[in-house]
Backbone as CSV, one residue per row, in Angstrom:
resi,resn,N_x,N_y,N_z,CA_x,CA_y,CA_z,C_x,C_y,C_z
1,UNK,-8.673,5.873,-9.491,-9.459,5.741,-10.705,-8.547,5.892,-11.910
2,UNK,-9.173,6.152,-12.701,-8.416,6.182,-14.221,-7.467,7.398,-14.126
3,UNK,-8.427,8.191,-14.285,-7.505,9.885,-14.326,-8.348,10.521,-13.538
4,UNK,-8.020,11.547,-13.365,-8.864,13.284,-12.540,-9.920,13.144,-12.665
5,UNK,-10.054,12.952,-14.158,-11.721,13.495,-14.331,-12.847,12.461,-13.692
6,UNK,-12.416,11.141,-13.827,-13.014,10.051,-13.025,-12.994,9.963,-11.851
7,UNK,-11.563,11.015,-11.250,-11.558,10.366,-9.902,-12.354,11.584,-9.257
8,UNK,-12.785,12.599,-10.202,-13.371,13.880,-9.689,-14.523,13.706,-9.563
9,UNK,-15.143,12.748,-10.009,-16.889,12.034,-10.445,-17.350,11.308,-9.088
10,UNK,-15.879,10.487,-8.887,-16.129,9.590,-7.732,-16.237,10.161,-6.602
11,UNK,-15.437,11.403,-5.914,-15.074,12.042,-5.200,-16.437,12.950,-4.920
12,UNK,-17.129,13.067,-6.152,-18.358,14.307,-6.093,-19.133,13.322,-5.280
13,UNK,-19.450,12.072,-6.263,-20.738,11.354,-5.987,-20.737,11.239,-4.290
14,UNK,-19.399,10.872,-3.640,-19.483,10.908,-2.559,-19.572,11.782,-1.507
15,UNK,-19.536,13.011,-2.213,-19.571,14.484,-1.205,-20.833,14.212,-1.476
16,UNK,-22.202,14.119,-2.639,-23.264,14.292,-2.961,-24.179,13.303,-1.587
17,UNK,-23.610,12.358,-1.425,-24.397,11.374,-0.660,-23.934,11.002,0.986
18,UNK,-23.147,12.475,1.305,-22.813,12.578,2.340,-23.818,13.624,2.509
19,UNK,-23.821,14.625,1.460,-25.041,16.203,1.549,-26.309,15.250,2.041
20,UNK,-26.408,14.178,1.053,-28.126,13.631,1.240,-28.472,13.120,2.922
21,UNK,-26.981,12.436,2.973,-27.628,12.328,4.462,-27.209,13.354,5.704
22,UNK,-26.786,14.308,5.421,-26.693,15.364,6.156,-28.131,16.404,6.242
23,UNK,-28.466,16.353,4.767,-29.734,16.783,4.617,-31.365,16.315,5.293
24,UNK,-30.763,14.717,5.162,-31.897,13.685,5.844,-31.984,13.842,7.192
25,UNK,-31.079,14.422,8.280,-30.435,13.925,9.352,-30.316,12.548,10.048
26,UNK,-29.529,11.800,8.854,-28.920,10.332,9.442,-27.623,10.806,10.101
27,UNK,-26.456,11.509,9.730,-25.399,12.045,10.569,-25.269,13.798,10.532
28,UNK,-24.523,13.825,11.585,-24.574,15.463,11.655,-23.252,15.857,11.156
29,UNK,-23.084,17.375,11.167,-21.953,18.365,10.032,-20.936,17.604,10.575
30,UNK,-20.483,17.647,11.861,-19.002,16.845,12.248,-19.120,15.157,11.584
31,UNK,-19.958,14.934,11.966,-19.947,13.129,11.085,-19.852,13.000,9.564
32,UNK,-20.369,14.438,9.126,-20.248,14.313,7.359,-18.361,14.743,7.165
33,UNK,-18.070,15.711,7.832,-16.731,16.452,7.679,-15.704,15.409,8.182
34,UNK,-16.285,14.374,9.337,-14.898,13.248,9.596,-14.940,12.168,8.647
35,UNK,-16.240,11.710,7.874,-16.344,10.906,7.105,-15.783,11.186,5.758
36,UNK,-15.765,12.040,5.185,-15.188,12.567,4.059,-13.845,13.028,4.587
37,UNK,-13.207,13.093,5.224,-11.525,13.679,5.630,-11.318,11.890,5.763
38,UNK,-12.127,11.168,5.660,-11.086,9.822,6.167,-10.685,9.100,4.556
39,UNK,-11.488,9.637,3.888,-11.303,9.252,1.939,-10.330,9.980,1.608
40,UNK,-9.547,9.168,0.384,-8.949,9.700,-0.584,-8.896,8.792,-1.602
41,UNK,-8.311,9.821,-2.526,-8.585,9.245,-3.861,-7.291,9.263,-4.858
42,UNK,-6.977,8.719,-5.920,-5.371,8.618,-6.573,-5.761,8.356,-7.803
43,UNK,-4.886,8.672,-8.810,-5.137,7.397,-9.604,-3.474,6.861,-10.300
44,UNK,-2.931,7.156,-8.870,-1.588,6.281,-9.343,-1.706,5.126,-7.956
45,UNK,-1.266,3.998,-8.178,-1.521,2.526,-7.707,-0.525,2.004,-6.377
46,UNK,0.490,3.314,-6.113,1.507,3.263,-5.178,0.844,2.263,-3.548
47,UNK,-0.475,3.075,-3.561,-0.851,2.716,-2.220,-1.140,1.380,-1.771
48,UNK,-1.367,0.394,-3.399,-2.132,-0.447,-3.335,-1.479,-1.736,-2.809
49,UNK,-0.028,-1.402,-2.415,1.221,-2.391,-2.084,0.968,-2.355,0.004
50,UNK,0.155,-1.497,0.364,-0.166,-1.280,1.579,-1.563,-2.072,2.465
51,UNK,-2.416,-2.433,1.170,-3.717,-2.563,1.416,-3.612,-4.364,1.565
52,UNK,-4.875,-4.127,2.172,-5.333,-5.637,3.080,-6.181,-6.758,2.218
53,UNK,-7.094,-5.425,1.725,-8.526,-6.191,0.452,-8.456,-4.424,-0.217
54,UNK,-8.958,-5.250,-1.612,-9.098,-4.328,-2.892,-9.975,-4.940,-3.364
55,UNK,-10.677,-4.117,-3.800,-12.252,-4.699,-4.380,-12.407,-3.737,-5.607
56,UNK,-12.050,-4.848,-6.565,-12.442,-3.944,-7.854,-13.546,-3.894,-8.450
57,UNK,-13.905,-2.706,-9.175,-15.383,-3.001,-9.397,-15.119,-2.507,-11.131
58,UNK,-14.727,-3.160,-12.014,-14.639,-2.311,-13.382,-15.436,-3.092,-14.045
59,UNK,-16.195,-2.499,-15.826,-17.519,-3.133,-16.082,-17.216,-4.518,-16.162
60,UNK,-18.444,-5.051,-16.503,-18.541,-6.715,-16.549,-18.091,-7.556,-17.708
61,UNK,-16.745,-7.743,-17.813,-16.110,-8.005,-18.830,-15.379,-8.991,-18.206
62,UNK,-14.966,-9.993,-18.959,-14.423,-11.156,-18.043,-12.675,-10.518,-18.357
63,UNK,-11.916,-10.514,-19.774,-11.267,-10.318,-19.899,-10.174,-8.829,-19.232
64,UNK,-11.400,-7.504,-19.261,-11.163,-6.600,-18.121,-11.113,-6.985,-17.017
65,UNK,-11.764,-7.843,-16.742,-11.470,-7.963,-15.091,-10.461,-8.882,-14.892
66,UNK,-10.061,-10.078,-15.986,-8.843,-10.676,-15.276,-7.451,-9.780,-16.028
67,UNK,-7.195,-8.139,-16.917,-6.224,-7.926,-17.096,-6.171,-6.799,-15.528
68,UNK,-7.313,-6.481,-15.231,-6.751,-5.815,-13.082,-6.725,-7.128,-12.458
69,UNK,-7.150,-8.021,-12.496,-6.801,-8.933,-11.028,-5.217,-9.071,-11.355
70,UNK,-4.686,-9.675,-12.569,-3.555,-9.810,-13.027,-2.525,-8.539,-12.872
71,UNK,-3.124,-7.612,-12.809,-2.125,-5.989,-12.437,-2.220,-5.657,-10.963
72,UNK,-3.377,-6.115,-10.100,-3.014,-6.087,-9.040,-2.634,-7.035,-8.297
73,UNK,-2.437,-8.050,-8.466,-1.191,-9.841,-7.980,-0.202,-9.073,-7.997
74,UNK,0.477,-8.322,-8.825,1.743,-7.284,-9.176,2.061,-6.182,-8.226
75,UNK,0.617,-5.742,-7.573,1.027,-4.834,-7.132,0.643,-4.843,-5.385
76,UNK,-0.161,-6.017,-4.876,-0.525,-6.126,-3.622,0.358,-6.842,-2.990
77,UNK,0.513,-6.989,-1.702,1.125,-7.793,-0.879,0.685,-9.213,-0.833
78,UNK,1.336,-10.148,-0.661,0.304,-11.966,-0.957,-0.298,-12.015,-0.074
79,UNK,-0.489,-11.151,0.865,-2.236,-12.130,1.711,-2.890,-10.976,1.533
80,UNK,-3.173,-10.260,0.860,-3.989,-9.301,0.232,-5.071,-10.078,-0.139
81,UNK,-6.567,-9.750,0.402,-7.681,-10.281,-0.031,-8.071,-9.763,-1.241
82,UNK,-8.241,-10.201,-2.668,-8.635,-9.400,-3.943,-10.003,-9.694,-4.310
83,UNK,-11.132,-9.185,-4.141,-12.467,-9.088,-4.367,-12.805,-8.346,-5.510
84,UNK,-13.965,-8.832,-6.464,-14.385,-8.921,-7.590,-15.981,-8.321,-7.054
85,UNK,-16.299,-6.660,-7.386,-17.594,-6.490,-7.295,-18.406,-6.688,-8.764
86,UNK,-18.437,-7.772,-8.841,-18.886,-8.463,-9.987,-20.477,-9.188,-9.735
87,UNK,-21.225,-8.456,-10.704,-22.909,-9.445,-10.353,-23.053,-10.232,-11.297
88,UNK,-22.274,-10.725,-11.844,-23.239,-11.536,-13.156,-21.711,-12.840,-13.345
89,UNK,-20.300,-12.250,-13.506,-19.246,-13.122,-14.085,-19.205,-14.403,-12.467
90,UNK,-18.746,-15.328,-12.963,-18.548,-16.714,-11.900,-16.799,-16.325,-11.490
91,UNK,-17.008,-16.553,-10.162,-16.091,-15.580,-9.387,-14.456,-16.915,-9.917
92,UNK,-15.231,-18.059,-10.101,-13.887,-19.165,-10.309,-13.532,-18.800,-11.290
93,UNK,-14.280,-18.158,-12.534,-13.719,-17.611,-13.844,-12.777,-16.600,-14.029
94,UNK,-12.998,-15.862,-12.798,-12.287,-14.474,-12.547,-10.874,-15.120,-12.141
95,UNK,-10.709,-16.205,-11.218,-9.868,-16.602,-10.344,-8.781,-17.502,-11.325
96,UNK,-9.481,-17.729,-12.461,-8.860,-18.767,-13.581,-7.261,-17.707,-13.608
97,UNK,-7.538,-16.116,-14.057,-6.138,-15.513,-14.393,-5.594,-15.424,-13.353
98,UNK,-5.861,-15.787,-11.960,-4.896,-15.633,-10.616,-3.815,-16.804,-10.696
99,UNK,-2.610,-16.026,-9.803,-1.534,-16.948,-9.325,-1.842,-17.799,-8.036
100,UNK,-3.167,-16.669,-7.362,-3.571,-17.138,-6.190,-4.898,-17.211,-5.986
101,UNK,-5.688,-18.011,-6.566,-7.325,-18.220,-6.354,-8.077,-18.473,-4.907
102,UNK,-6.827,-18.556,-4.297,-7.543,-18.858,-2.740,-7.496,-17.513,-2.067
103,UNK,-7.077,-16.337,-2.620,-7.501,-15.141,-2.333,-8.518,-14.251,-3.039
104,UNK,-9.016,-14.707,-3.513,-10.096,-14.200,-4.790,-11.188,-14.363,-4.196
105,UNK,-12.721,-13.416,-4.079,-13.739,-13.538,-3.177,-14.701,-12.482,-4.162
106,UNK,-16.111,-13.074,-4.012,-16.617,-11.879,-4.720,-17.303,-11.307,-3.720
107,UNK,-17.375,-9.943,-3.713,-17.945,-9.159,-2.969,-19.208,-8.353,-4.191
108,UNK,-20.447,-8.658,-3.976,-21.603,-8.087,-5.053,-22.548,-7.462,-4.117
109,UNK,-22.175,-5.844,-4.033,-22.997,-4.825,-3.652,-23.814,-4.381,-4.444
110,UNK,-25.205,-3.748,-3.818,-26.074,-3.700,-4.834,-26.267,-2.126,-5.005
111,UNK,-26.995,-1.806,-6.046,-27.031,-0.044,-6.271,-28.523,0.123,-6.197
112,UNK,-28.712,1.628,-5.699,-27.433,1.950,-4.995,-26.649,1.595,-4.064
113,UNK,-25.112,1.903,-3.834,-24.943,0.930,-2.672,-24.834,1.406,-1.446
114,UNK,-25.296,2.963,-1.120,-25.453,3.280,-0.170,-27.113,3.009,0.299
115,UNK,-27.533,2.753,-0.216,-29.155,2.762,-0.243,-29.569,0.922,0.214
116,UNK,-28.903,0.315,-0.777,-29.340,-1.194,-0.763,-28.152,-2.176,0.647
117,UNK,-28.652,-2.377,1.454,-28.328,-3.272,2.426,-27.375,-4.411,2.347
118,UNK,-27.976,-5.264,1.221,-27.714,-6.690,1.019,-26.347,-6.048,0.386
119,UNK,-25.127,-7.293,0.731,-23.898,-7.865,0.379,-23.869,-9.335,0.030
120,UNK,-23.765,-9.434,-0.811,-23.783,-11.255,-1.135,-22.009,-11.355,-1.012
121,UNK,-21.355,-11.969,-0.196,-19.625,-12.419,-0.630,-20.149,-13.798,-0.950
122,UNK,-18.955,-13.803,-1.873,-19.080,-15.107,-3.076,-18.163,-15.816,-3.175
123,UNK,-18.082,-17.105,-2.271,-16.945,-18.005,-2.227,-16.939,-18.790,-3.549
124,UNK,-15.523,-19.599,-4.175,-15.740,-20.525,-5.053,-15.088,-21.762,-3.848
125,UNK,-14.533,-22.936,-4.557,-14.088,-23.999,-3.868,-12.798,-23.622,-3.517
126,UNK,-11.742,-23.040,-4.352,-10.515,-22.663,-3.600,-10.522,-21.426,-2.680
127,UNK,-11.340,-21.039,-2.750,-11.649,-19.435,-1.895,-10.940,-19.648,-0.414
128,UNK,-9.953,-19.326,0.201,-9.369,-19.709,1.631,-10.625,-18.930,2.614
129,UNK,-11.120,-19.453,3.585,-11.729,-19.580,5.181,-11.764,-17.806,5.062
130,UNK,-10.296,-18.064,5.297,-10.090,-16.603,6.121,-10.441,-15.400,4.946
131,UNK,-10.083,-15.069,3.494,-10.474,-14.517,2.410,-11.992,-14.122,2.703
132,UNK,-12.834,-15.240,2.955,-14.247,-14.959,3.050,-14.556,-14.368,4.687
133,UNK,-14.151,-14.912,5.497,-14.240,-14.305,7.021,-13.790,-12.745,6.878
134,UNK,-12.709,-11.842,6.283,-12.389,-10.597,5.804,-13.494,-9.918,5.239
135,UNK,-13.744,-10.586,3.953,-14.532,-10.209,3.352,-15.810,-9.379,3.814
136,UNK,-16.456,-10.803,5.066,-17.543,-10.722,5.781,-17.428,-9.532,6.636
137,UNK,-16.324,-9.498,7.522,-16.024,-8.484,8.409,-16.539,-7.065,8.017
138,UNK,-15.270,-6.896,6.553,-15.747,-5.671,6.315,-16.927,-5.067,5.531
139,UNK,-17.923,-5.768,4.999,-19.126,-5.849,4.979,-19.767,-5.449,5.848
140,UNK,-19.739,-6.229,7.496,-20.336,-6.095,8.358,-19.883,-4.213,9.109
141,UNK,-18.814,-4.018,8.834,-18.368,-2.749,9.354,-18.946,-1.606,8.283
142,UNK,-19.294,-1.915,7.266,-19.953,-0.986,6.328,-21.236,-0.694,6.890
143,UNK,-21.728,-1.703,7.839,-22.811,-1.828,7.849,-23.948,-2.631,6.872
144,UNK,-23.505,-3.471,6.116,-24.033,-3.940,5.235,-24.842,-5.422,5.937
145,UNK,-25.824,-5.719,5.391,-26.479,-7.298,4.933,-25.813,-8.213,4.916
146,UNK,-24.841,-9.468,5.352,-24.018,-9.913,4.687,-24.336,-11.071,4.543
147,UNK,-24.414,-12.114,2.801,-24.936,-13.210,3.244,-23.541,-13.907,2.661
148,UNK,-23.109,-15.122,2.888,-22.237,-15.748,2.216,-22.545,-17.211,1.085
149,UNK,-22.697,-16.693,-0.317,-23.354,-17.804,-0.729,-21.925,-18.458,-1.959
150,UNK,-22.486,-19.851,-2.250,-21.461,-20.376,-3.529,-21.556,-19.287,-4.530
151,UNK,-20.609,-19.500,-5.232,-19.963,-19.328,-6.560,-21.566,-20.371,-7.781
152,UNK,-21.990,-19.189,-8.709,-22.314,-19.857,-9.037,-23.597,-18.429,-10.305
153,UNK,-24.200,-19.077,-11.175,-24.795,-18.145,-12.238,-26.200,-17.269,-11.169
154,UNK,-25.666,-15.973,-11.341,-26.658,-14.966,-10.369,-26.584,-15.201,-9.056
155,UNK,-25.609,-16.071,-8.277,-25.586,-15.546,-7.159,-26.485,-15.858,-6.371
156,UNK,-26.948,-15.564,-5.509,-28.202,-15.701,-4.648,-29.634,-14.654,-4.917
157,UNK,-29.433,-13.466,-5.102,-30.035,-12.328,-5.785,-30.773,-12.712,-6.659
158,UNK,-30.088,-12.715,-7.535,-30.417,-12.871,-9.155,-31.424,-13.899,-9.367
159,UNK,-30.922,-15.379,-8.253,-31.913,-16.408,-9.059,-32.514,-16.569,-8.083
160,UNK,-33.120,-15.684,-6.961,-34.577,-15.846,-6.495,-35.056,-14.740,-7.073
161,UNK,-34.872,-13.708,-7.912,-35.592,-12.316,-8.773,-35.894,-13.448,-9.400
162,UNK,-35.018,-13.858,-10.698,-35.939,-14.305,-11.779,-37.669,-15.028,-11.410
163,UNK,-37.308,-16.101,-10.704,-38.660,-16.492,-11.247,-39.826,-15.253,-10.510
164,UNK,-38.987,-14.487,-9.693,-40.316,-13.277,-9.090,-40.661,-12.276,-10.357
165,UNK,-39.853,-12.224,-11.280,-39.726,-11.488,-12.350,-40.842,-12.302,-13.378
166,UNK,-40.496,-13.397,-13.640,-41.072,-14.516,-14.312,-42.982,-14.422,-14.006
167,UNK,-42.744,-14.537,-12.596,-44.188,-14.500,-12.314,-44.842,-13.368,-12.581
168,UNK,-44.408,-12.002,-12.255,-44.807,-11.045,-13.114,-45.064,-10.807,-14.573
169,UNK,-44.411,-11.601,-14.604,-44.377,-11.555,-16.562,-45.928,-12.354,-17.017
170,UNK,-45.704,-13.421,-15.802,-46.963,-14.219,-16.492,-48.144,-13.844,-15.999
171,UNK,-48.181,-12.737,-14.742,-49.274,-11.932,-14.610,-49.707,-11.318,-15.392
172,UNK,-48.897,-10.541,-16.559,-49.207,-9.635,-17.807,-49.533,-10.280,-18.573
173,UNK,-49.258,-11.617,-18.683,-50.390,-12.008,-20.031,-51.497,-12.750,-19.808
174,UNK,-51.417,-12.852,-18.446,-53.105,-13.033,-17.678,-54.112,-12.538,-18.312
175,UNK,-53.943,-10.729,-18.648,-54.255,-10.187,-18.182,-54.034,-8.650,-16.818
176,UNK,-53.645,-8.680,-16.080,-53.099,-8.084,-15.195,-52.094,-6.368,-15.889
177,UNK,-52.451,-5.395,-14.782,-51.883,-4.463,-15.551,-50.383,-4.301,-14.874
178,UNK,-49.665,-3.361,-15.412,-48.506,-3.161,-15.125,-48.745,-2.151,-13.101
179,UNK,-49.583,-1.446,-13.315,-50.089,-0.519,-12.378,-50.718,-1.538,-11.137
180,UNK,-51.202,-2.725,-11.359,-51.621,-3.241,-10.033,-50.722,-4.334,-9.786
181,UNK,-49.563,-5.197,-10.885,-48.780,-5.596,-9.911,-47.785,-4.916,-9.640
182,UNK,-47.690,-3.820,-9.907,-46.420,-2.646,-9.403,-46.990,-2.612,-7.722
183,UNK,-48.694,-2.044,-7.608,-48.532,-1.391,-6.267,-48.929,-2.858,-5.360
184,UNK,-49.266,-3.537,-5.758,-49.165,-5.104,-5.173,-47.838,-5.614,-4.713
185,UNK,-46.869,-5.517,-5.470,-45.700,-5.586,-5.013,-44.372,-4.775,-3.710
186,UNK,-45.432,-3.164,-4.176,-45.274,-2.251,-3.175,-45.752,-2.302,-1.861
187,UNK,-47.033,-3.257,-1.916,-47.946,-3.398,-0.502,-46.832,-4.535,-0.343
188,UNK,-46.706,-5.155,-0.497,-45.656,-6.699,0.216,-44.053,-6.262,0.431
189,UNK,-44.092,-4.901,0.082,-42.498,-4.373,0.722,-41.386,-4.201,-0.220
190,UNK,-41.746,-4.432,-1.879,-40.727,-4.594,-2.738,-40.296,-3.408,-3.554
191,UNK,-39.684,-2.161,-3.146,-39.652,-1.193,-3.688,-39.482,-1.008,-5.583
């Protein structure tokens, strides 16, 4: 992360949501204590010359995100898969500041992301086979949803919400209250 204090935030959140499911009993004390001994955390970049895929997730800024893709080309090995947890920027836009766009993949987890299932990886046209087959893998080893859709505005997510969003909207000026298509939506499974 940035510094300590960030990487102390990150480090909590994840002791916090190891407690929750220790608390829940999804895993037990030895599964919380091997799962947390297998993390670490830095915020100097040494390691990052070792790694396979890096998936950055910094806010949604096009220009932030291509001055790290551009700092980590510098600092990864070349078949290093570089993934963009990006929901909203077009993953070819991201790929514009690469030397190597056929390693560029978006990976868009949803929040929470221990909670929410779905993984959308996000090929563009230069995206290489194997970049997205990685991608998928380790998705699938997270345990995650994994769907593989184009490059393109919202993703797969995004633009089947809207018009579900849309239609809600035009339920409210039906008429319709906020309270019955909330639990209407709740009866059909949509938290």
């Amino acid at each position: 992360d940035m510094d300590d204090v960030a990487l102390g935030r990150g480090l909590k959140y994840v002791n916090d949501v190891l407690d929750e499911r220790l608390r829940g009993g999804t895993i037990s004390t030895l599964e919380r204590a091997r799962t947390f001994a297998r993390l670490s955390g830095t915020i100097d970049n040494a390691g990052l010359a070792k790694a396979d895929l890096v998936i950055e997730a910094v806010f949604e800024d096009l220009a932030l995100k291509h001055a790290v893709l551009g700092a980590l080309e510098g600092l990864v090995k070349d078949t290093c898969v570089i993934a963009s947890n990006t929901s909203s920027l077009p993953i070819a836009r991201l790929a514009e500041a690469s030397k190597r766009p056929d390693r560029i993949v978006g990976m868009h987890y949803f929040r929470p992301v221990h909670r929410m299932p779905l993984l959308e990886v996000v090929r563009t046209k230069h995206t290489d086979p194997r970049v997205v087959a990685t991608a998928v893998a380790v998705g699938k080893k997270q345990g995650k949803t994994v769907i593989v859709v184009g490059d393109g505005t919202g993703f797969f997510a995004t633009r089947v919400l809207t018009p579900f969003l849309n239609e809600a909207v035009q339920m409210l000026t039906e008429g319709a209250t906020v309270d019955t298509i909330d639990r209407a939506l709740v009866d059909w499974g949509f938290p």
